[in-house]
KEBATI-8684 format. One line per 2 residues: number of its first residue (from 0); their letters; for each residue x, y, z of C-alpha. Coordinates in Angstrom, 2 decimals, m for minus. Example, Ala and Ser with C-alpha at 12.3 -4.5 7.8 and 13.67 -1.06 7.14 Angstrom:
BEGIN
0 = as = 12.30:m4.50:7.80 ~ 13.67:m1.06:7.14
This chain:
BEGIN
0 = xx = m25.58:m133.50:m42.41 ~ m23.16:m133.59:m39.37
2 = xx = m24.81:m134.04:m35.97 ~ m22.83:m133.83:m32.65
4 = xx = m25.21:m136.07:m30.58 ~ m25.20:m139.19:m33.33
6 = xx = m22.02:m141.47:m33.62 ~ m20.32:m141.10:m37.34
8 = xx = m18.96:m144.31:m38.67 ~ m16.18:m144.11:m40.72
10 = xx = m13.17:m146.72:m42.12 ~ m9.34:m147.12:m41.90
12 = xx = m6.12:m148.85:m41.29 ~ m4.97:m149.38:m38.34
14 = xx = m0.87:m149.46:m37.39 ~ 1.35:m148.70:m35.03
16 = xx = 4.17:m145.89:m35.77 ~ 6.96:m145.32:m33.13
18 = xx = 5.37:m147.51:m30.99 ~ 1.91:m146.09:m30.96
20 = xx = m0.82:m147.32:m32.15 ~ m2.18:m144.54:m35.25
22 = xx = m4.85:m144.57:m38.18 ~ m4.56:m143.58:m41.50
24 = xx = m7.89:m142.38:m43.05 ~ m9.01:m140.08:m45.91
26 = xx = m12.03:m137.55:m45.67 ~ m13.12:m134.68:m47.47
28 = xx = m12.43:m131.32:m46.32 ~ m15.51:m130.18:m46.06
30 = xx = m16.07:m133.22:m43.32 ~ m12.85:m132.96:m41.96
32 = xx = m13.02:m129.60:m40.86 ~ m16.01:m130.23:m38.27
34 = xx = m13.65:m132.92:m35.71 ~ m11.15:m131.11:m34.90
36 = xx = m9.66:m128.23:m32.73 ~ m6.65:m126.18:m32.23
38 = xx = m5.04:m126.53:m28.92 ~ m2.04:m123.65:m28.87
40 = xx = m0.93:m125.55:m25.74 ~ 0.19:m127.76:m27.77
42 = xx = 1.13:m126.30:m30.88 ~ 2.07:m122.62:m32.27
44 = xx = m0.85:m119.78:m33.27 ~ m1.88:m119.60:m37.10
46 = xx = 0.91:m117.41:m39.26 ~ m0.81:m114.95:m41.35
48 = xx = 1.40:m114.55:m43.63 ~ 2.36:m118.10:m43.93
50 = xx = m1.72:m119.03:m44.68 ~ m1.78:m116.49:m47.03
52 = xx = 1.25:m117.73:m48.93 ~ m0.42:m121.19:m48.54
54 = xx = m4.10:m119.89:m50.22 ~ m2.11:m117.65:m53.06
56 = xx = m0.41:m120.83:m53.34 ~ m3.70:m122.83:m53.80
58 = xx = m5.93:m120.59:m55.69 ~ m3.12:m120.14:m58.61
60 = xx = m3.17:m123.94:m58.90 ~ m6.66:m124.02:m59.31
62 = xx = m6.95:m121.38:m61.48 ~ m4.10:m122.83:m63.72
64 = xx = m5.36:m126.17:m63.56 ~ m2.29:m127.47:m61.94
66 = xx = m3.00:m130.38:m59.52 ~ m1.70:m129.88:m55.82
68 = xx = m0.90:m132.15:m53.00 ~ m0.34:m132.33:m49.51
70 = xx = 1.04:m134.40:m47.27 ~ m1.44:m136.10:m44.38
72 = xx = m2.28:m134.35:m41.76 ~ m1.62:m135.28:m38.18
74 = xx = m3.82:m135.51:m35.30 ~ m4.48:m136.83:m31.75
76 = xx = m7.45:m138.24:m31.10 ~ m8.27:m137.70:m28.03
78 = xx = m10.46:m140.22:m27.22 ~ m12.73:m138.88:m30.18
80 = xx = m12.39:m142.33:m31.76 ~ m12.83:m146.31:m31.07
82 = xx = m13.31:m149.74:m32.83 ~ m16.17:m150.93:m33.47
84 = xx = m15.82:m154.39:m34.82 ~ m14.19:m153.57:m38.65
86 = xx = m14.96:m149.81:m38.27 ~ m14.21:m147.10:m36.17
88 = xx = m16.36:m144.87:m34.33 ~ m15.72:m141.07:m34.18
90 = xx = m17.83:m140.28:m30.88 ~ m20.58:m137.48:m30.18
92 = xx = m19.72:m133.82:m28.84 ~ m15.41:m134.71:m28.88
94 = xx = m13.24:m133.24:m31.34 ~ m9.35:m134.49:m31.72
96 = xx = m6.32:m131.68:m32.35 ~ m4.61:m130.86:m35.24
98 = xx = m0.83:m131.70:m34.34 ~ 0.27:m130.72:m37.89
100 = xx = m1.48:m129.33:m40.80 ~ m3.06:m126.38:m39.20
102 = xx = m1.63:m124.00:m41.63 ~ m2.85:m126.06:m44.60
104 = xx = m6.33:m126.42:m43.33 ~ m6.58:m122.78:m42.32
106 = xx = m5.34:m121.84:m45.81 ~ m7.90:m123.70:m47.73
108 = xx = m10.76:m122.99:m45.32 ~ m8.99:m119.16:m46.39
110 = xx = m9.23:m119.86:m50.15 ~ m13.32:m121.19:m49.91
112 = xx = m13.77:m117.83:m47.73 ~ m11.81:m115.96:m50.72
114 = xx = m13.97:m117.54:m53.30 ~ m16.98:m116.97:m52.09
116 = xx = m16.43:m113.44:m52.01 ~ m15.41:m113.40:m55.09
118 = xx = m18.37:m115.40:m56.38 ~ m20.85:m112.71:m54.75
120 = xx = m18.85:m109.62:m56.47 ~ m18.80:m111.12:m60.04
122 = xx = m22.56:m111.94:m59.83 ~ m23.33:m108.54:m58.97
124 = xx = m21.89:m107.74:m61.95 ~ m24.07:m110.04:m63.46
126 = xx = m20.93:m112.21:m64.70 ~ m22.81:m115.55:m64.14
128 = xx = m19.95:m117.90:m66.99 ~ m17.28:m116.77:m63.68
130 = xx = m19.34:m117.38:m61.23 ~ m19.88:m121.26:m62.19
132 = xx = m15.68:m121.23:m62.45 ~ m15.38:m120.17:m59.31
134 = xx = m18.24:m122.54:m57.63 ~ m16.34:m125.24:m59.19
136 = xx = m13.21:m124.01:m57.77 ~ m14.85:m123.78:m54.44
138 = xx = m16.46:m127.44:m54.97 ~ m13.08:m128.44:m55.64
140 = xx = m11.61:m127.23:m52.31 ~ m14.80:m128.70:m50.27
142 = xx = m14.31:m132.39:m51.84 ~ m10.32:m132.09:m52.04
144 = xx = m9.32:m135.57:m50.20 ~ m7.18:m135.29:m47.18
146 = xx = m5.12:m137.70:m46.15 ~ m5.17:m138.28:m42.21
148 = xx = m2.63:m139.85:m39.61 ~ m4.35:m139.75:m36.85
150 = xx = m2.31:m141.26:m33.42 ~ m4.77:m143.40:m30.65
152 = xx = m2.62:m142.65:m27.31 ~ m1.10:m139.99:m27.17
154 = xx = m1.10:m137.74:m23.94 ~ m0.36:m133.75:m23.92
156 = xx = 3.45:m134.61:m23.66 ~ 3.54:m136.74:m26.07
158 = xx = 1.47:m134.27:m28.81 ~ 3.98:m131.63:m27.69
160 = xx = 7.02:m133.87:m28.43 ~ 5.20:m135.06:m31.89
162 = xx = 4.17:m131.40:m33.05 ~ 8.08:m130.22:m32.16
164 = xx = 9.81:m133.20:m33.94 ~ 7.43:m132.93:m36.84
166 = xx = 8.18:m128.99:m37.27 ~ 12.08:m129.02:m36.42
168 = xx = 13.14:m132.24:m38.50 ~ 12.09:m131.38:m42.13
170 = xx = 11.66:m128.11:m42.80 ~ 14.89:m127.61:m44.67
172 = xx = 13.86:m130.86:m46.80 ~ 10.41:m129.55:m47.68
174 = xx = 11.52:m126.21:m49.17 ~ 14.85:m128.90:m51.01
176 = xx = 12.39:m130.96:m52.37 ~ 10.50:m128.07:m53.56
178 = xx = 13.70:m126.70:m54.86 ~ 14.17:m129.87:m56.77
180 = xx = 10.80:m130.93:m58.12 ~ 8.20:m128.11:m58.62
182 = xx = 7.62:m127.44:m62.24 ~ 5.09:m124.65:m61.49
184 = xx = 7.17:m121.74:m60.73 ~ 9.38:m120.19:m63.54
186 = xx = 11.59:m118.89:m61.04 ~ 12.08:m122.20:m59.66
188 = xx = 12.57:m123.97:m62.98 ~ 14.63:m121.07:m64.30
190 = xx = 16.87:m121.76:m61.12 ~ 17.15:m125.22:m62.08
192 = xx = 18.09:m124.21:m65.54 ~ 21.15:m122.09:m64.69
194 = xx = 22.13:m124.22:m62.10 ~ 22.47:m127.56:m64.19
196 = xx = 25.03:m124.87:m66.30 ~ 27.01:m123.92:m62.88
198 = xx = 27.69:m127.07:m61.47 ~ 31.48:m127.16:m62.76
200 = xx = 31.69:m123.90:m62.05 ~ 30.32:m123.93:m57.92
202 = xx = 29.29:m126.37:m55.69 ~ 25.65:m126.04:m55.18
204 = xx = 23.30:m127.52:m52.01 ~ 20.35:m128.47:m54.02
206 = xx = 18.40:m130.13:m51.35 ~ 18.90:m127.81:m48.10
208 = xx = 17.49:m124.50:m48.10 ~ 19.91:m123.67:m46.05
210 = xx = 24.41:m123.54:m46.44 ~ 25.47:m123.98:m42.70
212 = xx = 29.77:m123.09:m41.63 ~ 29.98:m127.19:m42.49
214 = xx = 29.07:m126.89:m45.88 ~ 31.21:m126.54:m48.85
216 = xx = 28.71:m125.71:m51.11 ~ 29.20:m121.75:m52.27
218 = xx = 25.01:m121.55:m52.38 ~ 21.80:m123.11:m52.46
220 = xx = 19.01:m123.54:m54.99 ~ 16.92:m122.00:m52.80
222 = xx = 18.87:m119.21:m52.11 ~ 19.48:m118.50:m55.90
224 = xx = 15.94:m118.28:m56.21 ~ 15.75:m115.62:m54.01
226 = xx = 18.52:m114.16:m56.03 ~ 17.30:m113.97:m58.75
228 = xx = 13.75:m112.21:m57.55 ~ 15.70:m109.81:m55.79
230 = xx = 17.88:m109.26:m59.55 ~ 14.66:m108.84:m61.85
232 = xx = 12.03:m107.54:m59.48 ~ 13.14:m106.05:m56.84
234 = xx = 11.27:m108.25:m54.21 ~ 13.41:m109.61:m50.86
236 = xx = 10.22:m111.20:m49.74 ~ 7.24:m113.67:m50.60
238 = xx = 6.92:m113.28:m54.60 ~ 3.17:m113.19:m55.48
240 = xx = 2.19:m114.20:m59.15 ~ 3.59:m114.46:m62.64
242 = xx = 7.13:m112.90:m63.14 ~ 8.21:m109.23:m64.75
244 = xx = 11.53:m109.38:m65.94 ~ 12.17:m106.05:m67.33
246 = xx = 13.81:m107.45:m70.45 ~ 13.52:m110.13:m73.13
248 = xx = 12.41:m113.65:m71.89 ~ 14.77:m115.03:m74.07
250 = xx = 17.60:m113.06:m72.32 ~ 16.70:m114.38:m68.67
252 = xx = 18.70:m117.39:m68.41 ~ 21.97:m115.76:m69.78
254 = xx = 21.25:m112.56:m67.55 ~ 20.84:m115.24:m64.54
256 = xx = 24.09:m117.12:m65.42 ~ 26.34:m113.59:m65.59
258 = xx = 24.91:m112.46:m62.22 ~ 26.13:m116.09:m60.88
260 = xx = 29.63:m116.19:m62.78 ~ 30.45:m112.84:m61.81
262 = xx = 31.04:m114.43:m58.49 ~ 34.57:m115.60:m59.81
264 = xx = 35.66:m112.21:m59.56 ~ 34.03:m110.44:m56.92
266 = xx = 34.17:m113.12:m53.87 ~ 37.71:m114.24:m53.06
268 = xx = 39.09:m117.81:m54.21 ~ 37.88:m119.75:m50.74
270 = xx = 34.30:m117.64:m50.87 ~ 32.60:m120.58:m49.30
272 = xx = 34.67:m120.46:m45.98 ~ 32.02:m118.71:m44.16
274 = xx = 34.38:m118.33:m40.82 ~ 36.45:m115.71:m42.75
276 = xx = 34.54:m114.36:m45.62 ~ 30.72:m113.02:m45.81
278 = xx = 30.71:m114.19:m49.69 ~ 28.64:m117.48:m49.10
280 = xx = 26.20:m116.15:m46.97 ~ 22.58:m115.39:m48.08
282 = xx = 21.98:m112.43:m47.07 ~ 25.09:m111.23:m49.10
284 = xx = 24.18:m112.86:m51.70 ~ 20.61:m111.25:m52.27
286 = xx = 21.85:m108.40:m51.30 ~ 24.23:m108.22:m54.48
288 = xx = 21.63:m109.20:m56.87 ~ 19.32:m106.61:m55.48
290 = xx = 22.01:m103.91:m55.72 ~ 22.04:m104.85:m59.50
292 = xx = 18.59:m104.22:m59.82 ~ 18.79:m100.70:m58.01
294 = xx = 21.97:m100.03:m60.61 ~ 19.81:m100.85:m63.32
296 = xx = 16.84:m98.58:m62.84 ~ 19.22:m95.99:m61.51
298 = xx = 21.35:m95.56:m64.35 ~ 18.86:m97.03:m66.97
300 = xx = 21.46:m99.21:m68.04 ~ 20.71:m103.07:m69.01
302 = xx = 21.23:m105.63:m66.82 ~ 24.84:m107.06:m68.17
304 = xx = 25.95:m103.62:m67.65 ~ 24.86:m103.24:m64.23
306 = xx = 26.53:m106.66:m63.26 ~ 29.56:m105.34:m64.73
308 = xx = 29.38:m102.27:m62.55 ~ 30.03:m104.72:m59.50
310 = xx = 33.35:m104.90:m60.20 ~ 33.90:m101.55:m59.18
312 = xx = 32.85:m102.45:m55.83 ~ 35.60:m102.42:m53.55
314 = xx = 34.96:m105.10:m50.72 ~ 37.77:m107.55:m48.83
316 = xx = 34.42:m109.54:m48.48 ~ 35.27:m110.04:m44.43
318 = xx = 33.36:m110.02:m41.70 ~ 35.15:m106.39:m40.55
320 = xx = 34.77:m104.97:m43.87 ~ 33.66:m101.58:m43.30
322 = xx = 31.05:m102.31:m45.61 ~ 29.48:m104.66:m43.46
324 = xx = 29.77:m102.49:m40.64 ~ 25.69:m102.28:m39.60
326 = xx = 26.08:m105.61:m39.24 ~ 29.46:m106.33:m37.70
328 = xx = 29.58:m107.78:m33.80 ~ 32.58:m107.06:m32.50
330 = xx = 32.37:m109.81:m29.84 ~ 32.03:m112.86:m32.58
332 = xx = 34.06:m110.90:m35.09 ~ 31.09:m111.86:m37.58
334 = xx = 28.17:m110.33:m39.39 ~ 24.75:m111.07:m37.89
336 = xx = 20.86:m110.88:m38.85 ~ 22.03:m110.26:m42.66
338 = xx = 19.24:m112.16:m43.82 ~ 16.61:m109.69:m42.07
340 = xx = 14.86:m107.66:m45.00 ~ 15.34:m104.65:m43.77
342 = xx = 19.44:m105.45:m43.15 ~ 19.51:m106.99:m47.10
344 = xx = 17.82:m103.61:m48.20 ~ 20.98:m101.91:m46.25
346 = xx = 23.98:m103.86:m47.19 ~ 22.40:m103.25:m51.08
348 = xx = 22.23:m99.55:m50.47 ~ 25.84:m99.31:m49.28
350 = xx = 26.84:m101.47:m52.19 ~ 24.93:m99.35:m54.58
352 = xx = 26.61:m95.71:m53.10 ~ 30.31:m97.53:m52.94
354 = xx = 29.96:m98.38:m56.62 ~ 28.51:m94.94:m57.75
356 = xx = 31.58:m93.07:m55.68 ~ 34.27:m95.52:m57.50
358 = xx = 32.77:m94.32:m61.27 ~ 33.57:m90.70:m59.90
């Protein structure tokens, strides 16, 4: 048992990162989670949404028996620690800050919380064989080993500097290497899959999530992803759980590869110059594939016929298309905030009603 007034020994290496002299440790959660606090002086407030993507995230690899990982967490010390001979010494009544990794932490501390309530409603019920599950999931989460980098030195300034590099610098690489690597998600992987088959047919960013004005490439794994939620289910935000097609598995992959390859036709032949034309633009992009899915439960049609219906769509595909007129600024000549959910919803609505007044 913790107690604030005795000294707790603990052991790591020492080295010195940028210049500053920083610790790398491992604890346990459930031991991590008593020396630390959140200073929002130094670093943003907790994300709901984002911690609850985070714990969904979490409690589907435990109950799937997938194993996860995270990167170390980051944290100032404070003065909370000092050598002592070949140990260090994490001092009574201090507490260092969490300069990265709050959302992580929060989210598991979430998932234990989530458990537990769990736990209590399926014993009620007298369920006692899921009950033990989930206390071993929760057990799990308690003794799951985080890695800590935890910097000597640093001053307020320099925690402010460390959180902002740390949260501007790799966020488009996280959700790329995600892209690239997870073999969990059958979106993801299905992505991959029809992908691999495009790549003499577009150029595709696979490790940005991401296409800036600089970029040649017409899309990005990540946004195709989105794409193809938005074709199957529906969804233009955070998809939740296992996926619901609305068709034969075995069809997916072809279905996913039409939607892509009708692109040749639609967009115009320089669709990624994103000065001129809205075709390489996410927003757009979604947009189109969630049109298709409105066509298809509209007309009750399958999906190849819906994406065929998109060529009835009449659309210059620039930025002063009248089509793209709720989000048109006249002073940039450009489209803005077409990514926004409620703007995608929009531009697919218009789509949908300029394709139903062509079949007239």
């Amino acid at each position: 048992m913790l107690n604030n007034d005795i000294s707790t020994r603990i052991q790591g290496t020492e080295y010195k990162q940028f210049g500053k002299r920083a610790l790398m440790l491992q604890m346990k959660f459930k031991t991590m989670k008593n020396f630390f606090i959140v200073d929002e002086s130094v670093q943003r407030k907790i994300d709901p949404k984002k911690r609850g993507e985070i714990r969904a995230f979490i409690i589907e690899s435990l109950e799937a028996g997938e194993p996860f990982y995270f990167s170390p967490f980051v944290f100032s010390a404070r003065g909370f620690i000092r050598s002592v001979g070949d140990e260090w010494e994490l001092t009574p009544n201090g507490k260092m800050a969490i300069i990265d990794g709050q959302h992580r932490q929060s989210s598991i501390a979430s998932a234990i919380i989530h458990l537990e309530s769990r736990k209590e409603a399926v014993e009620e019920f007298g369920n006692l064989k899921e009950a033990e599950i989930l206390t071993d999931y929760i057990n799990q989460l308690n003794n799951f080993p985080i890695s800590m980098q935890i910097y000597l030195d640093l001053d307020k300034k320099q925690e402010r500097q460390l959180f902002s590099d740390l949260n501007s610098e790799r966020r488009d690489a996280h959700i790329g290497q995600v892209m690239q690597y997870d073999k969990r998600d059958e979106y993801t992987e299905l992505t991959r899959k029809v992908a691999g088959e495009l790549e003499d047919v577009f150029e595709i960013e696979t490790k940005l999530s991401r296409v800036t004005s600089n970029n040649s490439s017409i899309t990005s794994l990540a946004t195709m992803r989105k794409c193809l939620i938005a074709l199957f289910e529906g969804i233009l935000t955070v998809k939740k759980g296992q996926p619901y097609f609305r068709c034969d598995p075995k069809e997916v992959p072809q279905i996913a590869k039409e939607f892509f390859l009708a692109w040749q036709i639609l967009f115009p032949r320089a669709m990624g110059n994103r000065e001129k034309y809205v075709s390489g633009l996410t927003g757009i992009q979604v947009a189109l594939a969630y049109c298709v899915n409105r066509l298809k439960l509209k007309n009750d049609c399958s999906y190849y016929e819906a994406i065929e219906q998109l060529k009835l769509l009449p659309c210059s595909w620039k930025h002063n298309d009248p089509l793209f007129d709720h989000l048109y600024q006249p002073q940039t000549k450009r489209i803005k905030r077409y990514s926004e959910t409620k703007n995608i919803q929009k531009t697919a609505i218009k789509m949908l009603s300029k394709i139903e007044e062509a079949k007239k």
